[in-house]
One Martini backbone bead per residue (centre of mass of N, CA, C, O) as a GRO file, in nm:
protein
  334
    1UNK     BB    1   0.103   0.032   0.009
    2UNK     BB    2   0.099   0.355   0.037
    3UNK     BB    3   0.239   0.571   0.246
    4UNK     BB    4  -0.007   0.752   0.283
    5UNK     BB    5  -0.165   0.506   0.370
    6UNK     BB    6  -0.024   0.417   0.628
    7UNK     BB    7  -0.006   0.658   0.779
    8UNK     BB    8  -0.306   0.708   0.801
    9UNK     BB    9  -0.304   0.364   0.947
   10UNK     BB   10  -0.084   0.485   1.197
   11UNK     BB   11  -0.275   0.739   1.270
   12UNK     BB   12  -0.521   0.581   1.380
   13UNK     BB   13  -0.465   0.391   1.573
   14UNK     BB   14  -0.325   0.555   1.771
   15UNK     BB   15  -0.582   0.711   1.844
   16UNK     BB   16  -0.761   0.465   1.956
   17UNK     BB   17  -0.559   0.369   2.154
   18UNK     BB   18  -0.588   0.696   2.286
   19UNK     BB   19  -0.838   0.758   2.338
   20UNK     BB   20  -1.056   0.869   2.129
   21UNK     BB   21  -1.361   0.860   2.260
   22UNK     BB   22  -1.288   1.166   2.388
   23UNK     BB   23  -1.393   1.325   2.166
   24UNK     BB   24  -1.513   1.557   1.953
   25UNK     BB   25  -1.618   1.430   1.708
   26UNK     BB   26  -1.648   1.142   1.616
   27UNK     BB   27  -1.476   0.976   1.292
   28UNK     BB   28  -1.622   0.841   1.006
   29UNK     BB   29  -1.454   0.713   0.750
   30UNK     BB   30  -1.649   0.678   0.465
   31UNK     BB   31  -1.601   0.436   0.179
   32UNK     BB   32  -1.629   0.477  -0.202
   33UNK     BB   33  -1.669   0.361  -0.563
   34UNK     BB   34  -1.927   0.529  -0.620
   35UNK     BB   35  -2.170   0.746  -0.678
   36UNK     BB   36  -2.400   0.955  -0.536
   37UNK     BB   37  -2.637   0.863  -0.765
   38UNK     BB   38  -2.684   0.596  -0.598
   39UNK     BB   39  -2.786   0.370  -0.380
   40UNK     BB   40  -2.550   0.377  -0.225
   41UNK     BB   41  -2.469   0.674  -0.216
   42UNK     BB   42  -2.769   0.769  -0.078
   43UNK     BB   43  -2.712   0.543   0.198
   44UNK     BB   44  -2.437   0.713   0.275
   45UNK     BB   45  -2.596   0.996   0.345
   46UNK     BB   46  -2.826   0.887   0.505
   47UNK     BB   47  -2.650   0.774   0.740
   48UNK     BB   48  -2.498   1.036   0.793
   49UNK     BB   49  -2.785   1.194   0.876
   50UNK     BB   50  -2.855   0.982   1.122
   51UNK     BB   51  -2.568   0.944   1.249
   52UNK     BB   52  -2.580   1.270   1.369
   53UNK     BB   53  -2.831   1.270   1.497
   54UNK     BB   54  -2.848   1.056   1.693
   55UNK     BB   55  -2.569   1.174   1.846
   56UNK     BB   56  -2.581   1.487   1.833
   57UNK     BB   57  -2.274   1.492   1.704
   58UNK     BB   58  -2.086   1.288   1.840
   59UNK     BB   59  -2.056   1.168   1.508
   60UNK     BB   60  -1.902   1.201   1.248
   61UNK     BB   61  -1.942   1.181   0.865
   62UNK     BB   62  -1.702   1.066   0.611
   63UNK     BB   63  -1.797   1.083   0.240
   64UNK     BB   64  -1.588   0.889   0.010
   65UNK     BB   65  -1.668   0.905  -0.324
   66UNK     BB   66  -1.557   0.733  -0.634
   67UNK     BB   67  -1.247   0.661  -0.461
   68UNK     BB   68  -1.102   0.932  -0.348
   69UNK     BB   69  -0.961   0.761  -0.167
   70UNK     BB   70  -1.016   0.435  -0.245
   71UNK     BB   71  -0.969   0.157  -0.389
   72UNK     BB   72  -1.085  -0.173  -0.411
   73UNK     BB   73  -0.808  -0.296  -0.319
   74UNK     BB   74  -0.729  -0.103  -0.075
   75UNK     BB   75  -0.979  -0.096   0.141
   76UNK     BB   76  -0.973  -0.322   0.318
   77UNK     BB   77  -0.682  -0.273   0.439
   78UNK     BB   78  -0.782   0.029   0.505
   79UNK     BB   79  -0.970  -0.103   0.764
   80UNK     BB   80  -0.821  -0.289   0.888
   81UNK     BB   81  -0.581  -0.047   0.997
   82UNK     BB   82  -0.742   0.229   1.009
   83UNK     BB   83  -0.787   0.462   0.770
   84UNK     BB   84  -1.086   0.332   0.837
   85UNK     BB   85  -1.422   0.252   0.937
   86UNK     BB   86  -1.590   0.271   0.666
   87UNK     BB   87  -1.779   0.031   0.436
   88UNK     BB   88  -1.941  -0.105   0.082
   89UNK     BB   89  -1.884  -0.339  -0.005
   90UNK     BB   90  -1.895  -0.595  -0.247
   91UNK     BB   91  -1.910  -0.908  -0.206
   92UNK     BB   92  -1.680  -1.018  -0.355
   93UNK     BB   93  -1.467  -0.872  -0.179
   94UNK     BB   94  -1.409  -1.165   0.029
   95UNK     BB   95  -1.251  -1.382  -0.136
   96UNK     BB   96  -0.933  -1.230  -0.150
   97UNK     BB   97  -1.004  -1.283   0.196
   98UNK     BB   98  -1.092  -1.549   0.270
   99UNK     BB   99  -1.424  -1.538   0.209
  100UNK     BB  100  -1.579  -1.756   0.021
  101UNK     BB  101  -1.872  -1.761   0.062
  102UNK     BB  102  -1.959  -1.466  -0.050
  103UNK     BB  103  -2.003  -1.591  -0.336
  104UNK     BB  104  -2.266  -1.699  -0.377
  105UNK     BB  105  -2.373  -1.407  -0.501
  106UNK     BB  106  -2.228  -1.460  -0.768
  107UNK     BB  107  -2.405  -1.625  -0.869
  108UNK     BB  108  -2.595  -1.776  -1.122
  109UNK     BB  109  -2.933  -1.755  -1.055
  110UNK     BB  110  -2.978  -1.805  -0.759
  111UNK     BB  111  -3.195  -1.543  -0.779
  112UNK     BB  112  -3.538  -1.531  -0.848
  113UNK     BB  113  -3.528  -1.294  -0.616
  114UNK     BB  114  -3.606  -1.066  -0.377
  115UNK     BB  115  -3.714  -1.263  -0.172
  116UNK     BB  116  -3.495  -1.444  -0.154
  117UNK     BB  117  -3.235  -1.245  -0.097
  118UNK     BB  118  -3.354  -1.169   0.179
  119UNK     BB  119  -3.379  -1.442   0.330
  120UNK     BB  120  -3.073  -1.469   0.328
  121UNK     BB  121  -2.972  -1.172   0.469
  122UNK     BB  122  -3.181  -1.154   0.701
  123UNK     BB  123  -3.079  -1.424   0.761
  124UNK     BB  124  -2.881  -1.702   0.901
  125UNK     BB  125  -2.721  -1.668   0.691
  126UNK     BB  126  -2.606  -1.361   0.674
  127UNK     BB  127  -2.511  -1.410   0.993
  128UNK     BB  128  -2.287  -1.612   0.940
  129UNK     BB  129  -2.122  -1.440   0.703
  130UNK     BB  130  -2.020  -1.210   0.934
  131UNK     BB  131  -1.883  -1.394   1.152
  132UNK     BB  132  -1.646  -1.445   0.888
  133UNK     BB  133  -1.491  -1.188   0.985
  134UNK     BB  134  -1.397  -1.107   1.242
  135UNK     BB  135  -1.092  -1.266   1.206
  136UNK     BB  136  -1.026  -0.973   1.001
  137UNK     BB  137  -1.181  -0.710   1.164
  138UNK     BB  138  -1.426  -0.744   1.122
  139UNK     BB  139  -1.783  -0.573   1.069
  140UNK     BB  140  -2.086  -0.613   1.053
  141UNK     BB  141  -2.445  -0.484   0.966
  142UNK     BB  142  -2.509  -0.483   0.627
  143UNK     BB  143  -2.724  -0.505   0.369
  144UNK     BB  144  -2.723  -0.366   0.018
  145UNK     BB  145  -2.913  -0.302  -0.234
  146UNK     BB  146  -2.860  -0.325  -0.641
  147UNK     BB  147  -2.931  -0.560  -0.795
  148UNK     BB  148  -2.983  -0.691  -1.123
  149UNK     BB  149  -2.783  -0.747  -1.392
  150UNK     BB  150  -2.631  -0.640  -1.708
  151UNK     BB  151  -2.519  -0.662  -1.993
  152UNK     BB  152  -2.229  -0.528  -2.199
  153UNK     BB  153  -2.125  -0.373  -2.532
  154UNK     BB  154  -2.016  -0.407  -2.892
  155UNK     BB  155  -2.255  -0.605  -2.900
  156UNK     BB  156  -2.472  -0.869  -2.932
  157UNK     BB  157  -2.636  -1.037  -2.644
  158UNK     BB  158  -2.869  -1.353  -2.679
  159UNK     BB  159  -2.626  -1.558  -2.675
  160UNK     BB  160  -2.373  -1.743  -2.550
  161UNK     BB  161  -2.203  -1.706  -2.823
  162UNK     BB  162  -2.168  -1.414  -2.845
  163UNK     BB  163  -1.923  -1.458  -2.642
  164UNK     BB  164  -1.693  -1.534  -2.829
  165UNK     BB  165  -1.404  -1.368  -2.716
  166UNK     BB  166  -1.457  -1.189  -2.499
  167UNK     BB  167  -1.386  -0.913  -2.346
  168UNK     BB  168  -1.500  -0.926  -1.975
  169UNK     BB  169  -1.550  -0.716  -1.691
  170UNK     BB  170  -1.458  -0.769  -1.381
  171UNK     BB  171  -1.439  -0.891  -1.066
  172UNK     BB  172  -1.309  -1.001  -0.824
  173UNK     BB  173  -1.395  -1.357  -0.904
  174UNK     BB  174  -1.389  -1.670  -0.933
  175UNK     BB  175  -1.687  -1.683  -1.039
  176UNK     BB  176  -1.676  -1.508  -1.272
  177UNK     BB  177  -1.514  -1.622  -1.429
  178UNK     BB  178  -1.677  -1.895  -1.467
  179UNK     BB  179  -1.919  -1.729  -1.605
  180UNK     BB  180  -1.733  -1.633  -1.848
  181UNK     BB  181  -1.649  -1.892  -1.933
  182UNK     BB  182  -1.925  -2.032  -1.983
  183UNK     BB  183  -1.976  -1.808  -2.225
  184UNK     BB  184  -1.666  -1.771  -2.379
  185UNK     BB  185  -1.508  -1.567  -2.197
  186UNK     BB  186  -1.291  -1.320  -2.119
  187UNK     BB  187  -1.156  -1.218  -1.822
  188UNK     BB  188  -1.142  -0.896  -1.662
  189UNK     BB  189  -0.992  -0.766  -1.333
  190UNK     BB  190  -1.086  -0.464  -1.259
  191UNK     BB  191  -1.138  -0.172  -1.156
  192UNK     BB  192  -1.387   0.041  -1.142
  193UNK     BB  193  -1.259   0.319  -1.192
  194UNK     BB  194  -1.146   0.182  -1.503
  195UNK     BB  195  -1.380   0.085  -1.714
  196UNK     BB  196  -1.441   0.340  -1.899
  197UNK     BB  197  -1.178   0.347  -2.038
  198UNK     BB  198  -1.154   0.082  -2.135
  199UNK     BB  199  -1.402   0.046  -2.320
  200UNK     BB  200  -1.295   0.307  -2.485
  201UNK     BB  201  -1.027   0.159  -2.595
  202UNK     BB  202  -1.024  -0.154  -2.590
  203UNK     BB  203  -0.959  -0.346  -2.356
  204UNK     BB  204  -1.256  -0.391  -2.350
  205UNK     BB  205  -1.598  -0.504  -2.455
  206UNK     BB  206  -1.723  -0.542  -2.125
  207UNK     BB  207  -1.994  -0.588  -1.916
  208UNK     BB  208  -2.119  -0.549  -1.617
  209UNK     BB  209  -2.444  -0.433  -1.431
  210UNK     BB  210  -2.605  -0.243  -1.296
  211UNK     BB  211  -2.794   0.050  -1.421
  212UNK     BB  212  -2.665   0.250  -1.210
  213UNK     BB  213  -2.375   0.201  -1.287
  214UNK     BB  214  -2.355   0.255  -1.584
  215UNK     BB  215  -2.489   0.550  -1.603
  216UNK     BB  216  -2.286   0.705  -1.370
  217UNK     BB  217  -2.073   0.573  -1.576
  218UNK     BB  218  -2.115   0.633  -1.889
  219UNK     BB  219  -2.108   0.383  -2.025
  220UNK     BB  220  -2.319   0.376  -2.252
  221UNK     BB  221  -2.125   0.606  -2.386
  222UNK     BB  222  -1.925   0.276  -2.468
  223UNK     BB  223  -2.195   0.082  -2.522
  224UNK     BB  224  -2.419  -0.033  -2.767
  225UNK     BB  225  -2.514  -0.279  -2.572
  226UNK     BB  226  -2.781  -0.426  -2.413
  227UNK     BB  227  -2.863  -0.662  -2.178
  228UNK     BB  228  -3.172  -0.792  -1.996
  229UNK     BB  229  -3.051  -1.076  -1.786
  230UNK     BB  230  -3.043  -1.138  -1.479
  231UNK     BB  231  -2.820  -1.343  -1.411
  232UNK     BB  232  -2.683  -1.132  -1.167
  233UNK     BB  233  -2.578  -0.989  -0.846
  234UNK     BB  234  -2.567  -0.692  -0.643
  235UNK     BB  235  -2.415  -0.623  -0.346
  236UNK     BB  236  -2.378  -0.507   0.012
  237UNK     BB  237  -2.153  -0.457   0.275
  238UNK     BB  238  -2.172  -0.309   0.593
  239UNK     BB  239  -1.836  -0.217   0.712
  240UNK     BB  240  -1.648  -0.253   1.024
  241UNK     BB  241  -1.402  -0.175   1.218
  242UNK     BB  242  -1.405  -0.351   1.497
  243UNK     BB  243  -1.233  -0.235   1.750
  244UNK     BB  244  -1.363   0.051   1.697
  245UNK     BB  245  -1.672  -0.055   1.724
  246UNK     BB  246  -1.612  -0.160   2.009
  247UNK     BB  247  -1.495   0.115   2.146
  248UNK     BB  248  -1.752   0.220   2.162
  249UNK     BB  249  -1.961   0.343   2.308
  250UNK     BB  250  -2.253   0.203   2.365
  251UNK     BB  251  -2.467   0.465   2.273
  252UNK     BB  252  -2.337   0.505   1.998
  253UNK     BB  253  -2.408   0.221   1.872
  254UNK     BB  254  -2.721   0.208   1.947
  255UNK     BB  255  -2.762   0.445   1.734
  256UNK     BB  256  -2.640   0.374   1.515
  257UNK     BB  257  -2.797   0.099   1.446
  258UNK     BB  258  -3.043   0.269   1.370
  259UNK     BB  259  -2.916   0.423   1.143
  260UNK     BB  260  -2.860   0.161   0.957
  261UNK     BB  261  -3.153   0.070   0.925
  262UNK     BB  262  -3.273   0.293   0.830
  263UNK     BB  263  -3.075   0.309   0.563
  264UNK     BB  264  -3.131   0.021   0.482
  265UNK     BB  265  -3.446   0.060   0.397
  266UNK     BB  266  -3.363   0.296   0.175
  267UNK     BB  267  -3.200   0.139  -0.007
  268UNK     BB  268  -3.372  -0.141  -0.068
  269UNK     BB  269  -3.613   0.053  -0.197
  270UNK     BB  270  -3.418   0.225  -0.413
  271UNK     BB  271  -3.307   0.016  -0.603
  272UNK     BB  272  -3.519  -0.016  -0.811
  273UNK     BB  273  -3.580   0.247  -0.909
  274UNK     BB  274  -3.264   0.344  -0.994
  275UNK     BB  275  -3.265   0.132  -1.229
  276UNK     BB  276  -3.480   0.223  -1.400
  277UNK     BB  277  -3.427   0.506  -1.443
  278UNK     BB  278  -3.140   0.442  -1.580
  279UNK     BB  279  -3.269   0.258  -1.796
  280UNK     BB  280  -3.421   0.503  -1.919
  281UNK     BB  281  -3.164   0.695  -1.961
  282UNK     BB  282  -3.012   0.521  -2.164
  283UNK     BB  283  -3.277   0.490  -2.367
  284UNK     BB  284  -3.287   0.805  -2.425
  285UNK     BB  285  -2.983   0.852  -2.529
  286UNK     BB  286  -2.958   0.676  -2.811
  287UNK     BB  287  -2.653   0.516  -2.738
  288UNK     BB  288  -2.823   0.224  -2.683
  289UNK     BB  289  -2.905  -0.094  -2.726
  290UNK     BB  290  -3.186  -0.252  -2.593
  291UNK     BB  291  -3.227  -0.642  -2.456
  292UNK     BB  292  -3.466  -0.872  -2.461
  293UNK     BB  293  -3.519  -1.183  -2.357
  294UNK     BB  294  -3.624  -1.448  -2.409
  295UNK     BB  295  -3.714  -1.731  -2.289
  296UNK     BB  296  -3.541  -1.906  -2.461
  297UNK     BB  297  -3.281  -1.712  -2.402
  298UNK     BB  298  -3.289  -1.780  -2.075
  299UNK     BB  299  -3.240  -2.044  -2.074
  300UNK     BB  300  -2.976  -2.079  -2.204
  301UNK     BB  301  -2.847  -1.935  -2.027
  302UNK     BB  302  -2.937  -2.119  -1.730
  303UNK     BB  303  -2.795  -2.383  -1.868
  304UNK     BB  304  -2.482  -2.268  -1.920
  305UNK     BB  305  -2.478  -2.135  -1.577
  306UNK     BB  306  -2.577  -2.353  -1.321
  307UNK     BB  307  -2.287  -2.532  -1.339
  308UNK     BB  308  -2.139  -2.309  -1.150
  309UNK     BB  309  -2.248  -2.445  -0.870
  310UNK     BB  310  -2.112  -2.708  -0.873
  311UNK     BB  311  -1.800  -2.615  -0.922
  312UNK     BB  312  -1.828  -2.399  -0.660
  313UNK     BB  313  -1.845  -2.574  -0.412
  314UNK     BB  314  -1.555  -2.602  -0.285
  315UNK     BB  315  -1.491  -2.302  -0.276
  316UNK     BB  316  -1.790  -2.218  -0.104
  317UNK     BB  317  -1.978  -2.434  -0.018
  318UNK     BB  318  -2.236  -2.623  -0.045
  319UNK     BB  319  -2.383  -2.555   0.230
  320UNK     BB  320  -2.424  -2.262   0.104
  321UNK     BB  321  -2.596  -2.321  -0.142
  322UNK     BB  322  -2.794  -2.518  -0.003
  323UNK     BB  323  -2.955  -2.257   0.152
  324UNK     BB  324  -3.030  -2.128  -0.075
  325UNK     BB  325  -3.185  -2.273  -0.229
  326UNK     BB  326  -3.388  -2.326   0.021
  327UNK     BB  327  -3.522  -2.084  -0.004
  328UNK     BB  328  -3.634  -2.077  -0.284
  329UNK     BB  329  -3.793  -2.334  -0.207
  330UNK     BB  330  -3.987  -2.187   0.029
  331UNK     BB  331  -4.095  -2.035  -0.281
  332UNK     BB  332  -4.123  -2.245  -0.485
  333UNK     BB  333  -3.870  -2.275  -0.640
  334UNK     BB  334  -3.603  -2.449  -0.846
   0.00000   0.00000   0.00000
C-alpha cells in the first residue's frame, strides 16, 4: 500500500488506542468507489445524515464517494488497519480476503427474486456470514441491495455463443471468472474506477453491471448493447473495523445501529426504483441498443450457467449453496 495509506492508518490506530472517544465529535470515515447518485451513495448519505442526528453530534460521517480516498483493492486493507472506519463493498471483495463463502451472491442465477434475496441476507445465512469476518478484524452491519445486473458490450448479445471470444470485465471473483468462461468469453479483473477508459479503448469489450452503475459511470455512452440477462446480482455489506466499532461507547453504538437500520430500508427500497430510472435514461440517451431476452433464450442462458454452481461447490462450500437453494425452494422455486 502507498506510503500515504500506511502513515494514515498508522495514526488512525494511535488515535483509537488513545482513547480516541474522549473527544468529540469521533469521525467514521465512509469511503465508497461508486458515485454519489447511486443507491450505494445516497444510502451512504442517508447514514451520515441518521447518524449524525442520532448521536446528537457527537459522531461526524466523513462519505469518501467514487474512489476519493481508496480505490477497489486497496479499501479492504486501509479499513483492517484503520485508515478508515466504514467501507460498503460488494459482496465479491470477500472471497480475495479468504471468506470465500460470500462468493455464493455471485453466483448467476441463484436468486429467482428479491424474496429469495431478503430471505438469505435477512436471515441465518446472512447473520453467519458476518460471523467469518470477526477473525479479519471486520464486523458486519447490513446488506445494501442494488439489484440484479445487465450485460454491455459493443455487440449483441442474445445467446451465449454471441459471448465468444470477447474480453469482458469483472470484478475480482472466483465465481464471475467461472461464469464469464461457462459463455464462451473471456474475464478480464478490473477497478471499478478503470472501466469507462478501458470499454472507451478496447481494452475490454463489455462487462456487466446494475443498470445504476452503467448511467452514472456514462458506461452507455462506450457501449453500444445492453442486454436486460438478470443473469447475477450485486449488493453490498456495510462494514466496520471491528476494533474501532467495539471501542465505541455502548450508547453511541446502539444510535449507530438504529441509524444503519433505518438506512438499510432506504437503501433496498430506493434500488428498484434508481435501476429502472437509469434504464430509461440509457433507453432515453439513444446511445445504446437495449435487448430483452425472450424466454427460450433465458433459458439457453440459465443452460449454460447453472453448472457454475456444481463448479464451485469446493470453493464456496456446498453447504452454503445449498442453504440459498432452500431459501428459494421454500417460496417455490426449483
Amino acid at each position: 500500500m502507498k506510503l500515504k495509506t500506511l502513515l494514515l492508518a498508522l495514526t488512525a490506530a494511535a488515535v483509537v488506542t488513545g482513547n480516541a472517544f474522549a473527544q468529540t465529535p469521533i469521525v467514521i470515515k465512509f469511503s465508497h468507489v461508486v458515485a454519489n447518485d447511486t443507491p450505494k451513495g445516497k444510502a451512504a448519505d442517508r447514514f451520515k445524515e441518521l447518524a449524525e442526528k442520532a448521536t446528537k453530534g457527537r459522531v461526524k460521517v466523513e462519505v469518501y464517494p467514487n474512489s476519493t480516498l481508496y480505490k477497489d483493492k486497496e479499501e479492504l486493507e486501509a479499513l483492517q488497519l484503520g485508515a478508515v472506519q466504514m467501507l460498503a463493498p460488494s459482496l465479491a471483495k470477500f472471497g480475495p480476503l479468504g471468506v470465500k463463502e460470500f462468493e455464493v451472491f455471485d453466483l448467476p442465477y441463484i436468486f429467482p427474486s428479491k424474496d429469495v434475496l431478503y430471505r438469505v441476507t435477512e436471515g441465518p445465512v446472512g447473520k453467519d456470514l458476518f460471523k467469518k469476518l470477526e477473525s479479519k478484524g471486520i464486523t458486519g452491519l447490513a446488506y445494501w441491495d442494488n439489484g440484479f445486473k445487465v450485460m454491455s458490450s459493443n455487440k449483441p448479445m442474445h445467446v451465449p455463443a454471441d459471448f465468444k471470444g470477447m474480453k469482458m470485465r469483472i470484478q475480482s471473483s472466483k465465481v464471475l471468472d467461472a461464469q464469464m468462461r461457462a459463455l464462451g468469453a473471456n474475464p478480464q479483473v478490473l477497478a471499478f474506477s478503470e472501466v469507462y477508459q478501458a470499454l472507451q479503448t478496447g481494452v475490454v469489450d463489455g462487462t456487466e453491471n446494475p443498470p445504476s452503475n452503467l448511467y452514472t459511470q456514462k458506461m452507455h455512452e462506450v457501449q453500444k448493447h445492453v442486454t436486460l440477462s438478470d443473469h447475477g446480482y450485486l449488493g453490498y455489506a456495510v462494514i466496520v473495523n471491528k476494533k474501532f466499532w467495539d471501542g465505541l461507547p455502548a450508547d453511541i453504538r446502539t444510535a449507530l445501529d438504529g441509524a444503519m437500520k433505518d438506512a438499510t430500508k432506504y437503501a433496498n427500497a430506493i434500488a428498484q426504483q434508481e435501476n429502472d430510472k437509469a434504464m430509461e435514461a440509457v433507453r432515453k440517451s439513444g446511445k445504446t441498443t437495449i435487448y430483452s431476452l425472450t424466454p427460450g433464450e433465458k433459458a439457453e442462458w440459465r443452460k449454460v450457467l447453472l453448472p457454475v454452481q456444481k463448479e464451485m461447490e469446493g470453493r464456496i462450500g456446498k453447504d452454503v449453496i445449498t442453504a440459498v437453494n432452500k431459501e428459494a425452494a421454500a417460496l417455490g422455486y426449483k
